[in-house]
C-alpha positions in Angstrom: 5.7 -21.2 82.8 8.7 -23.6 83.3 5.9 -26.5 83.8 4.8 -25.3 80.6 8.1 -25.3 78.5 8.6 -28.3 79.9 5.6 -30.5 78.7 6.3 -28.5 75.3 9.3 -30.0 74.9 7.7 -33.3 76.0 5.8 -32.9 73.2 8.3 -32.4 70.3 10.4 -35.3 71.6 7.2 -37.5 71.3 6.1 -35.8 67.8 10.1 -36.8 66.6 9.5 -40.4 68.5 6.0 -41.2 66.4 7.9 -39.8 63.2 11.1 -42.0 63.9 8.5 -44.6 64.2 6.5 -44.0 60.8 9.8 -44.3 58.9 10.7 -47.7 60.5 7.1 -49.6 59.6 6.2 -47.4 56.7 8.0 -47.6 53.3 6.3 -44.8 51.5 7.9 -41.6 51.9 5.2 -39.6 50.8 2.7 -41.5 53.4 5.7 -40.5 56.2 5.4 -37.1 55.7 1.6 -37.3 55.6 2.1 -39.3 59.1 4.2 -36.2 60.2 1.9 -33.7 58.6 -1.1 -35.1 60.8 1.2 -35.3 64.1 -1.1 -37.0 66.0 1.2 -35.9 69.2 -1.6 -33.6 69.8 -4.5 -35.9 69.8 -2.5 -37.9 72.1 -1.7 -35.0 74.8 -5.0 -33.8 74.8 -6.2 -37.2 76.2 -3.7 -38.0 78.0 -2.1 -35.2 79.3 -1.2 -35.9 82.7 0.2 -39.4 81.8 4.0 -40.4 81.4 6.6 -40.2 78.7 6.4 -43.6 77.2 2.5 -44.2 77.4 1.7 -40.7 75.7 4.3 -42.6 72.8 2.1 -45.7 73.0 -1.4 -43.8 72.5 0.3 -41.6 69.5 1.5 -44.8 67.7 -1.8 -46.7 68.6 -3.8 -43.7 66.8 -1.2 -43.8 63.5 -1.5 -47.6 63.3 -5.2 -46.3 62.0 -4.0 -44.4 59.4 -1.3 -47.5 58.4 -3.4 -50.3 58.7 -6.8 -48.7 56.9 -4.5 -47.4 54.0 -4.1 -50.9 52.5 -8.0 -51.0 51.9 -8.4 -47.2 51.2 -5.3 -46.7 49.0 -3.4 -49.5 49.2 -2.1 -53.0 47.8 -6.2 -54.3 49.0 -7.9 -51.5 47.2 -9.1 -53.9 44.6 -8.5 -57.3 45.8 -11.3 -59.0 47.6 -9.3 -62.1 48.0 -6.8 -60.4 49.7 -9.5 -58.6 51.8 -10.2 -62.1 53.4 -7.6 -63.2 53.7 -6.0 -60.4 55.7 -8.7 -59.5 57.9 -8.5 -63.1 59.1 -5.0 -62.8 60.0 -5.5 -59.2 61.4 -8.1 -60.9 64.3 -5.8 -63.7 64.6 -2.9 -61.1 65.2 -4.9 -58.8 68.0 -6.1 -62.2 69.7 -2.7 -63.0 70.1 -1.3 -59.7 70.8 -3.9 -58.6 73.5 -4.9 -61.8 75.4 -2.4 -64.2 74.0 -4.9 -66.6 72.0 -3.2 -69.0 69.8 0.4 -68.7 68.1 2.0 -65.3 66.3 0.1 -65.8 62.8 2.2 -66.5 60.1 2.4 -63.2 57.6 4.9 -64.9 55.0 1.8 -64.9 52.6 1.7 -60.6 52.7 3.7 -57.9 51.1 6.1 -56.3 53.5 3.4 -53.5 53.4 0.6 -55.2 54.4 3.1 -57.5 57.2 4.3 -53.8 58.6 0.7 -52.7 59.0 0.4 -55.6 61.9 3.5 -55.6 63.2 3.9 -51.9 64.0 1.4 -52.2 66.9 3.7 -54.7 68.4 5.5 -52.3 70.6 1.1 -50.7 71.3 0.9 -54.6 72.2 3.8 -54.9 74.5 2.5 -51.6 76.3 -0.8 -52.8 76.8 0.0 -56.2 78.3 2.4 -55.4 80.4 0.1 -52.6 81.7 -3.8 -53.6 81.7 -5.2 -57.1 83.1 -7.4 -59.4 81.4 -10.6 -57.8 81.8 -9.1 -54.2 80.3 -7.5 -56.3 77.4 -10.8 -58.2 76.4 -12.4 -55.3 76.4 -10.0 -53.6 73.4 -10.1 -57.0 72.0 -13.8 -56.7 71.5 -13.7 -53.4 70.0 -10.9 -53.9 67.9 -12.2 -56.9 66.1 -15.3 -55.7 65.7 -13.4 -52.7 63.7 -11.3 -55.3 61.9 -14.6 -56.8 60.8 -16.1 -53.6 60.2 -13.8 -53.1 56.9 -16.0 -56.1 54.7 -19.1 -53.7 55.0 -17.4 -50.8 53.3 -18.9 -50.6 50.0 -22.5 -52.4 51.3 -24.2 -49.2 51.4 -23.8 -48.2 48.0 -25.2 -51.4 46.7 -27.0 -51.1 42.9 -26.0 -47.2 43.1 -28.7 -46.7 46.2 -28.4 -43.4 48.3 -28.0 -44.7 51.7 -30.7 -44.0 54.2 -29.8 -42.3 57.3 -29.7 -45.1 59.2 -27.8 -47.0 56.9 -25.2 -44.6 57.0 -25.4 -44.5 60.8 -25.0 -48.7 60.7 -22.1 -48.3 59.0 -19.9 -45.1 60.3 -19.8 -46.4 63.9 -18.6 -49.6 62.4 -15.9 -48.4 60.4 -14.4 -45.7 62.0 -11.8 -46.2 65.0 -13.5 -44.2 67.8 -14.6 -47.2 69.9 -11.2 -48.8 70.0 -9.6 -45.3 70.6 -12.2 -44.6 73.8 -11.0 -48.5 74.5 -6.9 -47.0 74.9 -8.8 -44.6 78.1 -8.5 -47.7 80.6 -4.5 -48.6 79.6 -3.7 -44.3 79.2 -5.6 -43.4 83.0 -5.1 -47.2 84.7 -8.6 -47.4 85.3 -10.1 -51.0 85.6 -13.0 -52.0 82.8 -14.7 -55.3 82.1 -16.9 -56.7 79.2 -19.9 -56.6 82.5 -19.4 -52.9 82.8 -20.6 -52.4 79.1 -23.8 -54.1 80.0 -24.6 -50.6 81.9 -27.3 -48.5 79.0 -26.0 -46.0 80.3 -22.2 -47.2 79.9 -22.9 -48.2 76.7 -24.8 -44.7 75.9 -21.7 -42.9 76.8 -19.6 -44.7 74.5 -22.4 -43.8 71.3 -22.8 -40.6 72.0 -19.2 -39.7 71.9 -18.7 -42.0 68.5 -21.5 -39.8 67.2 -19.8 -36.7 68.2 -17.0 -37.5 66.8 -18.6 -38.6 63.5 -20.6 -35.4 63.0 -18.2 -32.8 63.1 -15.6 -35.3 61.1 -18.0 -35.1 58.5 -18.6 -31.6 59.0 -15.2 -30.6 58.6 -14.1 -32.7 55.7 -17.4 -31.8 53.7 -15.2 -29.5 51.4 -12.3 -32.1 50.9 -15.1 -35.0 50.1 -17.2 -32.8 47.9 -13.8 -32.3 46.3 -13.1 -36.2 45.8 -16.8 -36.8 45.1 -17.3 -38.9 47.9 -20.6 -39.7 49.0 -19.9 -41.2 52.4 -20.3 -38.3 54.3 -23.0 -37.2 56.8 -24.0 -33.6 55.0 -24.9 -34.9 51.6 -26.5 -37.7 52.9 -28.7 -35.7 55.0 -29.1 -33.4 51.7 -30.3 -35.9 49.3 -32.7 -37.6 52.1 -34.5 -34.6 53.0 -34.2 -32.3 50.0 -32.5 -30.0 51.9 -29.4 -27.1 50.7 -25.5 -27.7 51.5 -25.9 -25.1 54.6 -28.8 -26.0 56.0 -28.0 -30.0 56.3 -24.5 -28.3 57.7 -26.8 -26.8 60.3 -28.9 -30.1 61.1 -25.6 -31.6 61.4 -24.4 -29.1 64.1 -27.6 -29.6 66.1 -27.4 -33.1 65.9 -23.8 -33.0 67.6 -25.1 -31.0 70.3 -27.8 -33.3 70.6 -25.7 -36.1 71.3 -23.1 -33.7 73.8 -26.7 -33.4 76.1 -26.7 -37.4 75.7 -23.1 -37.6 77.4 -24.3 -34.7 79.9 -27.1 -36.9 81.0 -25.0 -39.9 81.1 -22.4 -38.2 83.6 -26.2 -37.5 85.7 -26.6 -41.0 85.8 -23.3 -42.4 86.5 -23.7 -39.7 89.6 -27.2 -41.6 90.8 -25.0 -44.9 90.0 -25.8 -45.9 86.6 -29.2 -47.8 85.0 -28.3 -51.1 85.8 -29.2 -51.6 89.4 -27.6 -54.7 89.6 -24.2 -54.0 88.1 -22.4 -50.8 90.0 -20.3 -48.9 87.7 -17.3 -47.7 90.0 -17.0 -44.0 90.4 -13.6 -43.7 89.3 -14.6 -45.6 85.7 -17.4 -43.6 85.7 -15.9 -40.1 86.3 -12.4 -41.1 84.5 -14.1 -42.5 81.3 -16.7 -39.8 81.2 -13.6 -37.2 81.0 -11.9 -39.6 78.7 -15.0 -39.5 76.3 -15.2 -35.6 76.2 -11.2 -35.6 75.9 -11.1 -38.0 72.9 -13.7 -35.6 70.9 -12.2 -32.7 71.9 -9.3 -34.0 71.0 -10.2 -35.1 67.1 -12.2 -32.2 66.4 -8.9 -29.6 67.9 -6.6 -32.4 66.1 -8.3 -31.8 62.9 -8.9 -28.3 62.9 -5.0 -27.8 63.9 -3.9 -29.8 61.0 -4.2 -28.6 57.5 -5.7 -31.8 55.8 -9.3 -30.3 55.3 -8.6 -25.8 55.8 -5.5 -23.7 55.9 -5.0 -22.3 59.1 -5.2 -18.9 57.1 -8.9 -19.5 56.0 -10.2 -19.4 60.3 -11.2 -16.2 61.4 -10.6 -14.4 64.7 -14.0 -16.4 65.9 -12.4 -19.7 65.3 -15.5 -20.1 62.4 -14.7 -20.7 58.3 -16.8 -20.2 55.3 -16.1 -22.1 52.4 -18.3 -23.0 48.9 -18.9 -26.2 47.2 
């Protein structure tokens, strides 16, 4: 019980630390609360809940620079400005080149708003963390998968080109783009000090594991803000794409949805049987400790988004779960 107490109070101390650090880098006060209101202390002790004080506070702020930087092209000053767009993303890759394997000089921001020059520089002090912790090989790895995320944000609106339902795969091509899961699985190696190299994700079945929990992850996102979407009339969600594809009723695509994601939990289940055998590549050997720690990681970071957004209240009241932890709800 005291052990208990004590990582509790852990807890609040980093929950007050991420919202202390919200208020520095963001201006907004009603995007403060809504930083507070997600508390993504509990995404970050689900992953890494063994780990110390200060990098618990680094993987919080790592997962609300998310929220921070994507608001500027979701609801922000670059909503509407494809110049800008450009312009920033260019600077963005510049910035993580620089921050993660020290590639060129600081870029210069002087060009941005103070918004859009916050949204950078808060992950100085997730920078700082990482370098001093990881060696080259873990830090090209994040690189990799955070500029491909950067780059991810100029194919936003590609799908819906000349008013065109996207086709299942298209809306496959561009969800594990856009959405931060690879770079988050890419914090595992800094949170659990596990080595990683670029070689490593030459493994299929390294590279499987990695998919299959992105697609986890993506499912039962979608699943869970169907309601809130419907609400905004957003397309860009799994369940009515799957709808309008296949002519199929709001619960039943819910229901293809769910087997789906258990689809792709048997894909990480098999992967774990071949990391045990020693992976696909017979030529590359994937360490045990990567393959064991990772493979925990990967189950940890989807457990931990869907409990994260479930806990929350940004798609149901806690109110509207029954006993059975299940909802109902009617579009």
């Amino acid at each position: 019980m005291k052990e208990l107490v004590t990582k509790l109070s852990t807890l609040g101390l980093i929950g007050k630390h991420a919202f202390l650090y919200a208020i520095i880098w963001v201006d907004d006060p009603q995007t403060c609360m809504k930083l507070k209101k997600a508390d993504f202390t509990i995404f970050a002790a689900i992953i890494c809940a063994d780990v110390s004080f200060d990098k618990l506070c680094t993987v919080a702020k790592s997962f609300a620079w998310y929220f921070i930087w994507d608001d500027q092209f979701d609801c922000g000053s670059l909503t509407y400005d494809a110049k800008g767009v450009v312009s920033y993303l260019k600077k963005s890759k510049e910035y993580f080149q620089h921050q993660l394997l020290e590639i060129g000089e600081q870029p210069d921001f002087s060009g941005f708003s103070q918004e859009q020059q916050k949204a950078l520089l808060c992950w100085n002090e997730v920078g700082q963390h990482i370098r001093e912790t990881c060696n080259k090989n873990v830090r090209e790895v994040f690189l990799d998968k955070m500029l491909r995320y950067v780059a991810s944000v100029d194919t936003i609106d590609s799908i819906f080109h000349k008013g065109k339902v996207p086709s299942l795969a298209e809306y496959w091509q561009r969800r594990d783009l856009t959405a931060g899961v690879y770079p988050v699985l890419a914090t595992l190696p800094f949170a659990y000090d596990i080595d990683i190299s670029m070689e490593h994700l030459k493994d299929p079945a390294f590279a499987a594991l990695w998919r299959h929990t992105s697609y986890v992850v993506h499912i039962t996102n979608d699943m869970l803000s169907m309601r809130k979407e419907a609400r905004d009339n957003q397309i860009e969600n799994l369940i009515p794409v799957i709808m309008m594809n296949y002519g199929l009723d709001c619960d039943t695509a819910m229901q293809t949805s769910f087997q789906m994601a258990k689809d792709e939990v048997k894909g990480i289940r098999v992967v774990e049987h071949l990391f045990r055998k020693g992976g696909e590549n017979k030529n590359l050997e994937i360490p045990e400790i990567l393959a064991s720690s990772f493979a925990k990681g990967c189950k940890d970071v989807a457990m931990g988004l869907i409990h994260w957004s479930c806990s929350g209240e940004r798609y149901f009241k806690q109110q509207e779960f029954r006993d059975d932890k299940s909802v109902t709800f009617k579009i």
